[in-house]
N, CA and C atoms as a LAMMPS dump frame, in Angstrom:
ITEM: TIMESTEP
0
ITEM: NUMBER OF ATOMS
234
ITEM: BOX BOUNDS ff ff ff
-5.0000000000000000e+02 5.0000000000000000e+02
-5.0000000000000000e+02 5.0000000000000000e+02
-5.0000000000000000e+02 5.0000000000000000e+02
ITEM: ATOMS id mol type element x y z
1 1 1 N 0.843 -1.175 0
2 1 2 C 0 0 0
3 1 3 C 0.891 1.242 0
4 2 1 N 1.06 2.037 -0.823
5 2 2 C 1.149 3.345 -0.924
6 2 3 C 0.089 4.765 0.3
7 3 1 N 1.327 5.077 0.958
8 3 2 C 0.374 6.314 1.597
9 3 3 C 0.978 7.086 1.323
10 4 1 N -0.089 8.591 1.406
11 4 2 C 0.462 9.579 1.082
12 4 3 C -0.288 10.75 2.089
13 5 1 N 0.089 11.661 2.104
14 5 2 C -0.356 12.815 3.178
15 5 3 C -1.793 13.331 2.507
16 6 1 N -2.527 13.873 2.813
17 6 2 C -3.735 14.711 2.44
18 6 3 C -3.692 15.376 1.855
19 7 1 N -4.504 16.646 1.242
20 7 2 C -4.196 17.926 1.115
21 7 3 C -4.516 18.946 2.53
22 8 1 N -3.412 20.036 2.493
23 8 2 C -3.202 20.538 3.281
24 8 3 C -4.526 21.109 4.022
25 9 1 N -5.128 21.506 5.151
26 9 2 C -6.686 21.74 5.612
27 9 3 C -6.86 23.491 5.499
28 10 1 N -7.568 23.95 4.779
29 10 2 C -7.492 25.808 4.472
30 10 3 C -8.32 26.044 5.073
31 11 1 N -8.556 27.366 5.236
32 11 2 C -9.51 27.719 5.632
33 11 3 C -10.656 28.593 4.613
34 12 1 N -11.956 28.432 5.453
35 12 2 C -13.678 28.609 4.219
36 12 3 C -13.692 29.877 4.345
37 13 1 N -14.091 30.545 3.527
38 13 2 C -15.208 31.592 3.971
39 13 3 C -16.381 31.595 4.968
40 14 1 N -16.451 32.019 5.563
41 14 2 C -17.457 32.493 6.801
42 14 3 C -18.285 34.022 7.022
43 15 1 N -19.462 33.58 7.341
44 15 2 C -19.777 35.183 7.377
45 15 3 C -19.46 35.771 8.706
46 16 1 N -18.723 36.807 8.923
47 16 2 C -18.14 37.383 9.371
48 16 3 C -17.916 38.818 9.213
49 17 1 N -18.436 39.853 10.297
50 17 2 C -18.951 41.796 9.954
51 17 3 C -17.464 41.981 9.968
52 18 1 N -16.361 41.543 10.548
53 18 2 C -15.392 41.923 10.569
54 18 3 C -14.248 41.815 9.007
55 19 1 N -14.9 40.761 8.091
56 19 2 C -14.853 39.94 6.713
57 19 3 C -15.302 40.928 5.893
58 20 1 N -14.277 41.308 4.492
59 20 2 C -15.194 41.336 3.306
60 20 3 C -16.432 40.079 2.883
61 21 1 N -17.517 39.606 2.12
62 21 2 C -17.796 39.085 1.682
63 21 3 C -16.438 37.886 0.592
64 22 1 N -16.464 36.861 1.141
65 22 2 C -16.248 35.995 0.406
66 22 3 C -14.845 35.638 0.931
67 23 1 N -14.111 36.474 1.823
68 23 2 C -12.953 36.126 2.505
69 23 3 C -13.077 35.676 3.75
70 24 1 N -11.312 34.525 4.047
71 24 2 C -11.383 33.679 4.925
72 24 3 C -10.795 34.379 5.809
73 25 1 N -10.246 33.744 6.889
74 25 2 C -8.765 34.287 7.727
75 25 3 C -8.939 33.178 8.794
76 26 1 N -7.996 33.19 9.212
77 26 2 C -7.771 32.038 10.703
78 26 3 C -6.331 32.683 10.907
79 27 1 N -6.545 32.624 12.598
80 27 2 C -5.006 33.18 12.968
81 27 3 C -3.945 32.676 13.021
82 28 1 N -2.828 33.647 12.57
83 28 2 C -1.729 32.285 13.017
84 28 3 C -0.775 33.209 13.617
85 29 1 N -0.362 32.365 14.737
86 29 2 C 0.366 32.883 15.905
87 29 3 C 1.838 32.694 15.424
88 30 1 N 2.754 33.199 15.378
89 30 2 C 4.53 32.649 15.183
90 30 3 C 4.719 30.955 15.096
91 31 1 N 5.234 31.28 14.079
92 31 2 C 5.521 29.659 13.566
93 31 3 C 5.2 29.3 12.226
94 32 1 N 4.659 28.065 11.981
95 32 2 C 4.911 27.44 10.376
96 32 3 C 4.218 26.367 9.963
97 33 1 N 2.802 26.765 9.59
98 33 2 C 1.722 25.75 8.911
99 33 3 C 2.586 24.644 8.509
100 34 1 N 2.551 23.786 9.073
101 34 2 C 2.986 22.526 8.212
102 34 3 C 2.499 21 8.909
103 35 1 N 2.771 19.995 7.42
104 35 2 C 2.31 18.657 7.391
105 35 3 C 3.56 17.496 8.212
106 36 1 N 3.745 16.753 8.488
107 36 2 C 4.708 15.986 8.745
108 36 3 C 3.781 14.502 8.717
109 37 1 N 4.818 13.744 8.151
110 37 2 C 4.423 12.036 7.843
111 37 3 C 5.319 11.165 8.35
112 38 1 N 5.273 10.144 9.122
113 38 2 C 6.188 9.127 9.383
114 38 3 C 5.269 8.077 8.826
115 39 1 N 6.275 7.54 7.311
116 39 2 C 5.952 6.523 6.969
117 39 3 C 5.853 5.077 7.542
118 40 1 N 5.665 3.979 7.123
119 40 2 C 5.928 2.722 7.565
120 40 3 C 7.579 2.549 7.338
121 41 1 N 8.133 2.835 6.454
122 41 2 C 9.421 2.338 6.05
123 41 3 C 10.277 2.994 6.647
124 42 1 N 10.07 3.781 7.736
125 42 2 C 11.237 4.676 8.333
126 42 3 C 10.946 6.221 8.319
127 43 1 N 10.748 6.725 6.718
128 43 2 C 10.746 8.174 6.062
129 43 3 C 10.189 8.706 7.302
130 44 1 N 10.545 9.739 7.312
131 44 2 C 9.891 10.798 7.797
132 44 3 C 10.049 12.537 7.081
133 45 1 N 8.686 13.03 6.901
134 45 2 C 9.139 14.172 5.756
135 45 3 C 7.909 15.389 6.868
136 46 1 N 8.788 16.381 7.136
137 46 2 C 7.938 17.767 6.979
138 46 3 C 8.163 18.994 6.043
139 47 1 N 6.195 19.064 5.408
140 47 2 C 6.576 19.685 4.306
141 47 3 C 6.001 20.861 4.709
142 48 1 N 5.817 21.88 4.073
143 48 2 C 4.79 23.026 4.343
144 48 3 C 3.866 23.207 3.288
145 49 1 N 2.732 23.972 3.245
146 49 2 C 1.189 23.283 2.721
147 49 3 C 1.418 23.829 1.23
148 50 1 N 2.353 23.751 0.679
149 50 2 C 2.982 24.214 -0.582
150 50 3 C 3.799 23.076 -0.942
151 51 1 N 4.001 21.991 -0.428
152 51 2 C 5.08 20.773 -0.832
153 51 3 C 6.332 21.385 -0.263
154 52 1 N 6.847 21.725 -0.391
155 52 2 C 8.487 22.535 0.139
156 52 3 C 8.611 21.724 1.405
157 53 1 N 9.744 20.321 1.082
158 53 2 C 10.271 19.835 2.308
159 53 3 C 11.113 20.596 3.185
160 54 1 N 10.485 20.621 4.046
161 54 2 C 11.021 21.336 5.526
162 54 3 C 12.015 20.421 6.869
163 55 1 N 11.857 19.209 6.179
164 55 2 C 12.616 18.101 6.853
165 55 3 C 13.811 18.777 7.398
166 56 1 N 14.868 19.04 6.52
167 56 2 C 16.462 19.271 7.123
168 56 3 C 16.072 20.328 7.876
169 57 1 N 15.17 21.414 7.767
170 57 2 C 15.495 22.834 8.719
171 57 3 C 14.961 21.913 9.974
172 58 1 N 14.677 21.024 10.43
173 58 2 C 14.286 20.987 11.544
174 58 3 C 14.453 19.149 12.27
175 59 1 N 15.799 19.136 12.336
176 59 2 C 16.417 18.009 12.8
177 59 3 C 15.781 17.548 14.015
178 60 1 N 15.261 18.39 14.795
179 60 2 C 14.913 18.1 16.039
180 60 3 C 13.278 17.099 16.22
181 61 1 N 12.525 17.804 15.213
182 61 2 C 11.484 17.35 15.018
183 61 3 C 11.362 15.782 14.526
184 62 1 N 12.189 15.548 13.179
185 62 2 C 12.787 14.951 12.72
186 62 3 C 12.381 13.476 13.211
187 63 1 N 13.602 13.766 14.189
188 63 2 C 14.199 13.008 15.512
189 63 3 C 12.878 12.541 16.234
190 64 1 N 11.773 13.765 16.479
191 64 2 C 11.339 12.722 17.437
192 64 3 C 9.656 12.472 16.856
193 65 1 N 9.254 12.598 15.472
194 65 2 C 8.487 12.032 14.745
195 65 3 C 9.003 10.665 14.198
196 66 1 N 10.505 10.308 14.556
197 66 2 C 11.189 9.037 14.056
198 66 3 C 10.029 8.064 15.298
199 67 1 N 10.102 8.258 16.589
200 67 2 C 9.405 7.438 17.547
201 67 3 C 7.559 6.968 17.233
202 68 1 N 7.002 8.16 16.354
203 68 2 C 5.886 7.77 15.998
204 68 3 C 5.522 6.579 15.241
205 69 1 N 4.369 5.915 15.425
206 69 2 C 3.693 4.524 14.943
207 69 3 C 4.257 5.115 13.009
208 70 1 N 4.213 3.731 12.16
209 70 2 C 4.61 3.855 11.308
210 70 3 C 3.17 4.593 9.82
211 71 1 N 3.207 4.756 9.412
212 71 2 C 1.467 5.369 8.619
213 71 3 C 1.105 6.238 9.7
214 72 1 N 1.777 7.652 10.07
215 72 2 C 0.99 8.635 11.02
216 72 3 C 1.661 9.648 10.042
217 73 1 N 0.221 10.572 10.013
218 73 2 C 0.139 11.713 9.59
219 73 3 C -0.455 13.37 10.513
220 74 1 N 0.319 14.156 10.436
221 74 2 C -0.06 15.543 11.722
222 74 3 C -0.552 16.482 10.613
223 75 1 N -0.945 17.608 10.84
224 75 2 C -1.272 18.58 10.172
225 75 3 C -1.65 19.647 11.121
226 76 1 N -0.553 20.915 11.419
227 76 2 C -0.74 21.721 12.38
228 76 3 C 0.244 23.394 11.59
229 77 1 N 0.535 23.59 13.541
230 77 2 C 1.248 24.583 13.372
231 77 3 C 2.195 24.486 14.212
232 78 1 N 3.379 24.413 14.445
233 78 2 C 4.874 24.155 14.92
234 78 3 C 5.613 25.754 15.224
């Protein structure tokens, strides 16, 4: 079986007085929308919701998404 990550989760339009019509927003506090996957076979990849592996900038993470079950997928903010 082939897995693969999702597409990244965006955010809708909402009605909202503070909103133009037809625009979204959700906050984001310091830091860096991104996906991370620990495959079955070892891999482990964080990308950001654009594909752009983010893996090497962040060895630390890396490291300890290596301990996660094998087919786990996150989708946050770091």
């Amino acid at each position: 079986m082939t897995w693969h990550l999702p597409q990244p989760i965006l955010t809708a339009p909402t009605a909202d007085p503070a909103l133009p019509p037809g625009w979204a927003a959700e906050p984001k506090w310091d830091g860096y929308r991104a996906q991370l996957a620990r495959y079955a076979d070892g891999r482990v990849l964080l990308r950001t919701r654009r594909g752009a592996d983010m893996t090497p900038s962040f060895p630390e993470i890396r490291a300890a998404a290596a301990q996660l079950p094998g087919d786990t997928g996150l989708d946050g903010v770091m």
